[in-house]
C-alpha positions in Angstrom: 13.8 -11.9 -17.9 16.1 -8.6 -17.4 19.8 -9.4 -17.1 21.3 -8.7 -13.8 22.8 -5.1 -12.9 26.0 -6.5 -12.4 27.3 -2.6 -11.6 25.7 -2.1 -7.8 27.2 -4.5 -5.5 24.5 -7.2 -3.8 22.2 -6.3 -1.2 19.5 -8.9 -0.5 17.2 -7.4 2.2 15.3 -9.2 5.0 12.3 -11.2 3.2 9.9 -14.2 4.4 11.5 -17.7 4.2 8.2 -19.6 2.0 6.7 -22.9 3.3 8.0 -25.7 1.6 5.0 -27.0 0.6 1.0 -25.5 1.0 -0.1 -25.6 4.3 -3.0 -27.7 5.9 -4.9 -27.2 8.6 -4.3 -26.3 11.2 -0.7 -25.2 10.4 -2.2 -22.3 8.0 -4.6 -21.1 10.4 -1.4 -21.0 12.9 0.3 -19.3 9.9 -2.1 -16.6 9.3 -2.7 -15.7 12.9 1.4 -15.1 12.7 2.0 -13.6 9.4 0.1 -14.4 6.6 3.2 -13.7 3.9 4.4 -17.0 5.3 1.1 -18.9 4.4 2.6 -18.4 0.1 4.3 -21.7 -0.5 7.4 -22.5 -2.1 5.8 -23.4 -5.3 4.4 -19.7 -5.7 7.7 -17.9 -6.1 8.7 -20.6 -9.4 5.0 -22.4 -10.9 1.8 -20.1 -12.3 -0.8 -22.0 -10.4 -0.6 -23.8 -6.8 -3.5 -25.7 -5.0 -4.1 -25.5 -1.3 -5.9 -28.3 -0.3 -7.0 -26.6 2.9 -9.2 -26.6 4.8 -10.1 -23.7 3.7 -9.2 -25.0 0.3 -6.6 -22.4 -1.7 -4.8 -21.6 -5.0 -2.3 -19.5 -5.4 -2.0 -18.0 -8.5 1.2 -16.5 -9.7 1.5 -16.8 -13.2 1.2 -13.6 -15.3 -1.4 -15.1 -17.9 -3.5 -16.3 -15.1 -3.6 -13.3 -13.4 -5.0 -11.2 -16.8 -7.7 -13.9 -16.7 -8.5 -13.3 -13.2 -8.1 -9.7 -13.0 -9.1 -8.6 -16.5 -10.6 -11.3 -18.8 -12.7 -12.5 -16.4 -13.4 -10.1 -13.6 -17.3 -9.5 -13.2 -17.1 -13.5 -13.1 -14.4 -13.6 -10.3 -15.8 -10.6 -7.9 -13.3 -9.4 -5.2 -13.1 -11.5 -2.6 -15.5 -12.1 -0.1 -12.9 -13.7 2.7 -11.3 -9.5 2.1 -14.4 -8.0 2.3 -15.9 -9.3 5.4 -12.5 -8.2 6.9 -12.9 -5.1 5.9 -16.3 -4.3 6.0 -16.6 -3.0 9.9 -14.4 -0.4 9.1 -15.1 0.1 5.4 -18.6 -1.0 5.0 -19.8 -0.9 1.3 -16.8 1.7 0.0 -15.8 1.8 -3.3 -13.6 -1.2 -2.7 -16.2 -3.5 -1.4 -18.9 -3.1 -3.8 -19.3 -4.7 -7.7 -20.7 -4.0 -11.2 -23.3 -0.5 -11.3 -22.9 0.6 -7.6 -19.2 0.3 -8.3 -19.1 2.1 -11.3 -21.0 5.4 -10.0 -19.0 5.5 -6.9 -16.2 5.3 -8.7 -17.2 7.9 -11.4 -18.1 10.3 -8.5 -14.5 9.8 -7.2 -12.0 9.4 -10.4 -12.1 13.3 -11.7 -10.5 14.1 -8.4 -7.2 12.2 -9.6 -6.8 13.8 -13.0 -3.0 14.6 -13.3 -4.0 18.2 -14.0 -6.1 18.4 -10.7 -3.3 16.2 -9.0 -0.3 19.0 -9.2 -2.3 21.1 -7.5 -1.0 19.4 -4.3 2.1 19.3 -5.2 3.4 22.1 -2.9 1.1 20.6 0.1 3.0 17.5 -0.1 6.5 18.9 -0.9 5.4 21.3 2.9 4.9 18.3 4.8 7.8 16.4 3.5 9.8 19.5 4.9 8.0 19.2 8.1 9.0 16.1 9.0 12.5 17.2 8.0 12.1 20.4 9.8 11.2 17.9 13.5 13.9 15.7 12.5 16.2 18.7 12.8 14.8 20.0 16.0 15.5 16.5 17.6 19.3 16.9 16.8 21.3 15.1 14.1 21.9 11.3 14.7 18.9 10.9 16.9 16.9 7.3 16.2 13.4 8.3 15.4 10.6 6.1 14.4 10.5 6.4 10.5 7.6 4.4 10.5 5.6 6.8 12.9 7.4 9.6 11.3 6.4 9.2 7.5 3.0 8.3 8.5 2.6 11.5 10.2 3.5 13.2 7.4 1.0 11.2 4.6 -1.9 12.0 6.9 -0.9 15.8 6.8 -1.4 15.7 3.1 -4.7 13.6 2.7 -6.2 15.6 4.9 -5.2 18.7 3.7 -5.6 17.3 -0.3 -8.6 15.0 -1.3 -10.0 15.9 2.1 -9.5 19.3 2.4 -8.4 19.4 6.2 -11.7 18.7 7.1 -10.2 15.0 9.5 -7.2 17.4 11.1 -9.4 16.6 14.9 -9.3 13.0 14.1 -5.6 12.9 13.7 -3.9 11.7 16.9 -6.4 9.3 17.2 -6.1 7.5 14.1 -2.1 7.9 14.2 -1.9 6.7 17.6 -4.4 4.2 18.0 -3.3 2.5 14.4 -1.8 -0.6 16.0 -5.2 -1.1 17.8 -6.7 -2.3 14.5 -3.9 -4.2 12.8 -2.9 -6.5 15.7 -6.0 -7.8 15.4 -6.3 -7.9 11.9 -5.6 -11.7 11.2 -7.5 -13.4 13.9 -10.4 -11.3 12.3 -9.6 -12.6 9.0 -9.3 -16.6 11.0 -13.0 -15.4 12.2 -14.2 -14.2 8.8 -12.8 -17.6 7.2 -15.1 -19.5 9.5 -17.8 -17.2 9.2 -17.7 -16.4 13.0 -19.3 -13.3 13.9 -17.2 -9.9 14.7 -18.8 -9.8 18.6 -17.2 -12.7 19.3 -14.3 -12.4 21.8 -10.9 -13.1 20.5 -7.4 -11.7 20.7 -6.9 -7.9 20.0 -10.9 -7.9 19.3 -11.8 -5.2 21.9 -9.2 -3.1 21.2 -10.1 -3.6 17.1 -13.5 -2.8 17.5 -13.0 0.2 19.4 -11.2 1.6 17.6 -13.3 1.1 13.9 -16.0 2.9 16.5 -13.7 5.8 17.0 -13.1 6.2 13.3 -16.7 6.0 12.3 -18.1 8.0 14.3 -15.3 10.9 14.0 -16.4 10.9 10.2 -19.6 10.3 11.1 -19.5 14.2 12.8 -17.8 15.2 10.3 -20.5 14.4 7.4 -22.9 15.5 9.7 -21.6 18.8 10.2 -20.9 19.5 6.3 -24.8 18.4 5.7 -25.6 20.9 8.3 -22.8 23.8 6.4 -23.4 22.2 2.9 -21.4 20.5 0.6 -19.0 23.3 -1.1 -15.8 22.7 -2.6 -13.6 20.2 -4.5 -12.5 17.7 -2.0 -13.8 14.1 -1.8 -16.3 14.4 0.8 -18.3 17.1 -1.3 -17.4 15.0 -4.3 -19.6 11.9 -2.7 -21.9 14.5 -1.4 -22.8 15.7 -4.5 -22.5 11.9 -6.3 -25.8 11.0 -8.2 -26.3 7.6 -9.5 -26.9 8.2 -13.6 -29.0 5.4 -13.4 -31.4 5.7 -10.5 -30.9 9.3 -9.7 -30.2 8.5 -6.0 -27.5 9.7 -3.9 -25.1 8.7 -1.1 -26.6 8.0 2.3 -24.6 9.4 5.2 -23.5 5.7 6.0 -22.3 5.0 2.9 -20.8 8.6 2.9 -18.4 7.2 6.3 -17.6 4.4 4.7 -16.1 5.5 1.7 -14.0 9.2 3.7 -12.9 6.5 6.1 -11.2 3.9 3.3 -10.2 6.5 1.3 -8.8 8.2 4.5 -7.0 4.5 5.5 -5.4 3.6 2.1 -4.9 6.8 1.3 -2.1 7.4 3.9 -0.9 4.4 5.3 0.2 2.4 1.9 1.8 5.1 1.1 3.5 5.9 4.1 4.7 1.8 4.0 6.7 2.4 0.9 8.5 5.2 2.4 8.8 3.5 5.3 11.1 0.4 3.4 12.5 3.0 1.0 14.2 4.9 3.4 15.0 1.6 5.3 16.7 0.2 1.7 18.5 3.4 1.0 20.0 3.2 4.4 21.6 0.2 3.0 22.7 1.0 -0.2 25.3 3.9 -0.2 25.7 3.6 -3.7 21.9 4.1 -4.3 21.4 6.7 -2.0 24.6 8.6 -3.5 22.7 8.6 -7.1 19.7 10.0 -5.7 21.7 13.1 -3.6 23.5 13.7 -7.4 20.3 13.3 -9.3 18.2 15.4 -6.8 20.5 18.4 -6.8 21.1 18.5 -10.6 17.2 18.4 -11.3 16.3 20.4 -7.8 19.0 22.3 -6.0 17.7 23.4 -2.8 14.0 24.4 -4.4 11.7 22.9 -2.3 10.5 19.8 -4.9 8.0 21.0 -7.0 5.7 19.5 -10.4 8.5 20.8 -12.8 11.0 18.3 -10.8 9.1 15.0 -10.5 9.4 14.0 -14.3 12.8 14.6 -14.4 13.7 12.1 -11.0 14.0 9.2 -12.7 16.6 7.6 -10.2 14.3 8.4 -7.2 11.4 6.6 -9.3 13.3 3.7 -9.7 14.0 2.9 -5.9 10.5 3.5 -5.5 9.3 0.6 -7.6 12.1 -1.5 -6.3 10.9 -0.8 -3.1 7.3 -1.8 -3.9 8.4 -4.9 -5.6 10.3 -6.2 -2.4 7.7 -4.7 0.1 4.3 -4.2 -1.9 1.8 -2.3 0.6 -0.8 -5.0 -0.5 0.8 -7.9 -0.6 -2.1 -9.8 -1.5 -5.3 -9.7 -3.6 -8.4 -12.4 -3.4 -11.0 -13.3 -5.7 -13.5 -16.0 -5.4 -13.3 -18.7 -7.5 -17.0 -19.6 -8.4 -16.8 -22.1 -11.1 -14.7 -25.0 -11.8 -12.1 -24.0 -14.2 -9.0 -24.6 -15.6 -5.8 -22.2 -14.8 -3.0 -23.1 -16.7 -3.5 -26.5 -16.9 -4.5 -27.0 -13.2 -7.8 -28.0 -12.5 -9.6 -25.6 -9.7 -12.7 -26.1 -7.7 -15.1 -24.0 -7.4 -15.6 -22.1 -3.6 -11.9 -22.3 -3.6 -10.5 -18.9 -2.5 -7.9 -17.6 -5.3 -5.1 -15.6 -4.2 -3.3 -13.5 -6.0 0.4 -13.1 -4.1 1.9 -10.3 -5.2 4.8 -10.6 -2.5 5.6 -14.0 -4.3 4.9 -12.6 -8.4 6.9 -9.6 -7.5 9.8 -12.5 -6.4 8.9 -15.1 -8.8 12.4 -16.8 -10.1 10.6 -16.7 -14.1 10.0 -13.2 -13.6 13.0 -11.3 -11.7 16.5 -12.6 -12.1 18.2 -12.9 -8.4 14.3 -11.8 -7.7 15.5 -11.2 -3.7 18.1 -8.3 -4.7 17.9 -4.9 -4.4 18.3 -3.7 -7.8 16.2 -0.4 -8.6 18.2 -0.7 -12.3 15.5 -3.3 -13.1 13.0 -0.4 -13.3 15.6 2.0 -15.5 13.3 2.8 -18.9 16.2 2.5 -20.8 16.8 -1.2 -19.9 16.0 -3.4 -22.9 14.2 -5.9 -21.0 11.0 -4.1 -18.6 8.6 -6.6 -16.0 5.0 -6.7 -17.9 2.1 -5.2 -16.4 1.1 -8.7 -14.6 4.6 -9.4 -13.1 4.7 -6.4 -11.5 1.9 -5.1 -9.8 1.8 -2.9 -6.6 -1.6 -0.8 -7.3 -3.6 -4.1 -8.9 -4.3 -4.3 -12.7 -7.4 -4.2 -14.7 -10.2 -1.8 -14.4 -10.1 -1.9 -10.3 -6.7 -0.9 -10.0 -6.1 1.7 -6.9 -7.6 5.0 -8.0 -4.8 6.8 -6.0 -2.2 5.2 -8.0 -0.8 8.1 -9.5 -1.2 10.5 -6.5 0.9 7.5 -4.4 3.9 7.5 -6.7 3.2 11.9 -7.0 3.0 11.9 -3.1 6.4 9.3 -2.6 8.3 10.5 -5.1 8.6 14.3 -3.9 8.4 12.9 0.3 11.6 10.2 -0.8 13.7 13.0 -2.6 13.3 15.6 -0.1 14.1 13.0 2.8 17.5 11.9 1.1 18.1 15.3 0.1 18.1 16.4 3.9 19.4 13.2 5.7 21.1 10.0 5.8 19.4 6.9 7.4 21.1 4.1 9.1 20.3 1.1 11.1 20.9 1.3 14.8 23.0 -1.8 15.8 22.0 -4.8 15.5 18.3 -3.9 14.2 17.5 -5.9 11.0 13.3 -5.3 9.9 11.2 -8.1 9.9 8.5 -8.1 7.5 5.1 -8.9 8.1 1.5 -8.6 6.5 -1.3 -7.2 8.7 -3.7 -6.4 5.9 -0.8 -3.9 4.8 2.9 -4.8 4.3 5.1 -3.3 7.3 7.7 -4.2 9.7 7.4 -6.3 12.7 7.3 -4.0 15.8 8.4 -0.7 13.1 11.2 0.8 11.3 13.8 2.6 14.2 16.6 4.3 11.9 19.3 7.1 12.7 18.6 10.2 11.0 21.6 12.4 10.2 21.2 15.8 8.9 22.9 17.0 5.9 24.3 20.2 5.8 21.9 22.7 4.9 24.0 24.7 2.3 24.5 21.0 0.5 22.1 18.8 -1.3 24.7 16.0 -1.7 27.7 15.3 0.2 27.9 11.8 -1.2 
């Protein structure tokens, strides 16, 4: 366990008050339906292994050995969830995510050479343009005006997905995937109370309409879109052509154009919006920590200046990195994995049933009291690579672990890191009064109702005025 920073004074942002004990029914259902963060019990953030006796029967599983056997030792025996996948699947069908063993190791071969460091600097300069966009509206808007970070960021990550892995080609679907976003996610977790019960998707239930629209929209948008490169052919270097050009090694076949929608549109999904989320606390976290946000002005200008942020600089912004990853520990984008326990078995001395679903809390491992000291501060000094003491790579885990961790990983922390130095280079963030964020899982991580701050402008002649 790291020693505490005892050097940055203590900030302890806005986090989910646990159940005392696991929930039954129908207190989890209620639960979920509300915010399933507050579904994790008590006994996740302190013990490796937690029954839920349900129904629907649970274990939590918290402990970093039990999470290597889940995740690495034992993974084509504990396939991804199928509780997660029927969630996903109207939207995401069989993508990369969804799918196990050979189909998913030729989708994800067909994908992976695409985020190759030396293919992902290439975008460098498309990112570090939108980041400056956003500054650029923030500026037109006049210094001190509240803007929706949330909305603002988000914005922003969908200019560079679609102008990256997917070469502009989703620029017409734009506003209506920013704009109808909430469609989906309020309905997200009474589609998940529907999944758990195996109820089908048609049947009405609260947010439902408005869900299903809009996984229609989306589908069909990239549905045209496929379409209309089959009918141009599939040129280039971006993911689409990629997928296009995919051929299984083993049985020579390639993508259909449904399976061709479903993996644009979850790329096209997780590629922007997780990343957009840990902007989205970042910026909320540095707008509480003056001391924080002071290092980051002096670090940026000693490694940057005024340059525009480009692929010499990232290396070298280690104190931007680090309230990055503190801002993933506190608010990981995927706040949960699940895996289906198949098998009686034993997990760290606790005896689990088969058909029980296995979850995997990251909010709660990346808060566990053996792990983190004072595990609800913000401290990005727990992530300095000079510290003797470092989280292992089961304690702290924002992109998974094991051979399905997120593909994007390194184009996330690429994309943040260059978007989080040229916002804080720019601007100061504050709270309007009386706003504290409340967070809440909706498949993603994010704040209840969004993340209003003050944006004010720095002088453009200074990169610090700290």
């Amino acid at each position: 366990m790291p020693p505490p920073n005892t050097d940055t004074p203590g900030f302890y942002p806005p986090h989910v008050t646990p159940a005392p004990n696991p929930l039954r029914f129908p207190f989890n259902v209620q639960t979920l339906i509300r915010n399933n963060l507050e579904l994790i019990p008590e006994q996740a953030y302190r013990e490796p292994v937690v029954n839920a006796p349900g129904p629907p029967r649970m274990v939590f599983i918290s402990g970093s050995e039990q999470i290597k056997a889940l995740l690495l030792d034992s993974g084509d025996k504990m396939p991804k969830g199928h509780l997660q996948k029927e969630v996903l699947r109207p939207l995401f069908g069989n993508a990369l995510h969804a799918v196990e063993g050979r189909e998913w190791r030729w989708q994800r071969g067909a994908a992976a050479p695409l985020f190759r460091h030396r293919d992902l600097i290439h975008y460098v300069p498309v990112i570090a343009e939108a980041a400056e966009a956003a500054v650029e509206n923030w500026r037109k808007a006049g210094s001190g005006s509240v803007h929706r970070i949330d909305k603002d960021v988000i914005h922003a990550t969908y200019q560079v997905i679609s102008r990256t892995v997917l070469a502009g080609d989703v620029d017409a679907l734009s506003d209506m995937i920013e704009e109808k976003r909430p469609d989906y996610f309020n309905g997200v977790n009474w589609w998940a109370i529907y999944c758990m019960f195996h109820l089908p998707h048609w049947l009405p239930r609260p947010g439902g309409r408005k869900m299903r629209a809009q996984e229609t929209r989306i589908r069909n948008g990239i549905y045209r879109l496929v379409k209309e490169r089959r009918r141009h052919g599939a040129d280039g270097d971006d993911l689409l052509a990629r997928f296009m050009n995919a051929q299984d090694p083993e049985s020579g076949r390639q993508m259909s154009d449904e399976l061709l929608v479903d993996n644009i549109v979850s790329f096209l999904i997780s590629g922007f919006d997780t990343t957009a989320l840990t902007l989205t606390w970042a910026l909320y976290l540095i707008s509480q920590s003056p001391e924080w946000e002071a290092r980051m002005c002096e670090e940026i200008e000693q490694v940057a200046g005024s340059d525009p942020i480009a692929v010499e600089h990232v290396e070298k912004l280690a104190v931007v990195k680090q309230v990055l990853n503190e801002a993933l520990r506190l608010y990981p984008a995927a706040p949960i994995i699940i895996r289906d326990i198949e098998q009686d078995m034993d997990l760290g001395g606790v005896a689990v049933k088969a058909s029980t679903i296995g979850l995997i809390p990251i909010y709660a491992v990346h808060r566990h009291q053996e792990y983190w000291e004072d595990p609800n501060r913000f401290d990005p000094g727990r992530f300095d690579e000079h510290r003797d003491s470092k989280p292992s790579r089961y304690q702290f885990l924002p992109f998974g672990v094991g051979p399905r961790i997120c593909i994007g990983a390194a184009f996330a922390m690429l994309e943040a890191t260059i978007m989080l130095a040229t916002f804080v280079r720019a601007a100061r963030f504050s709270t309007p009064p009386g706003f504290t964020p409340e967070p809440m899982a909706q498949m993603f991580l994010m704040p209840k109702g969004g993340m209003p701050l003050e944006v004010t402008l720095r002088d453009r002649d200074r990169t610090s005025d700290g």
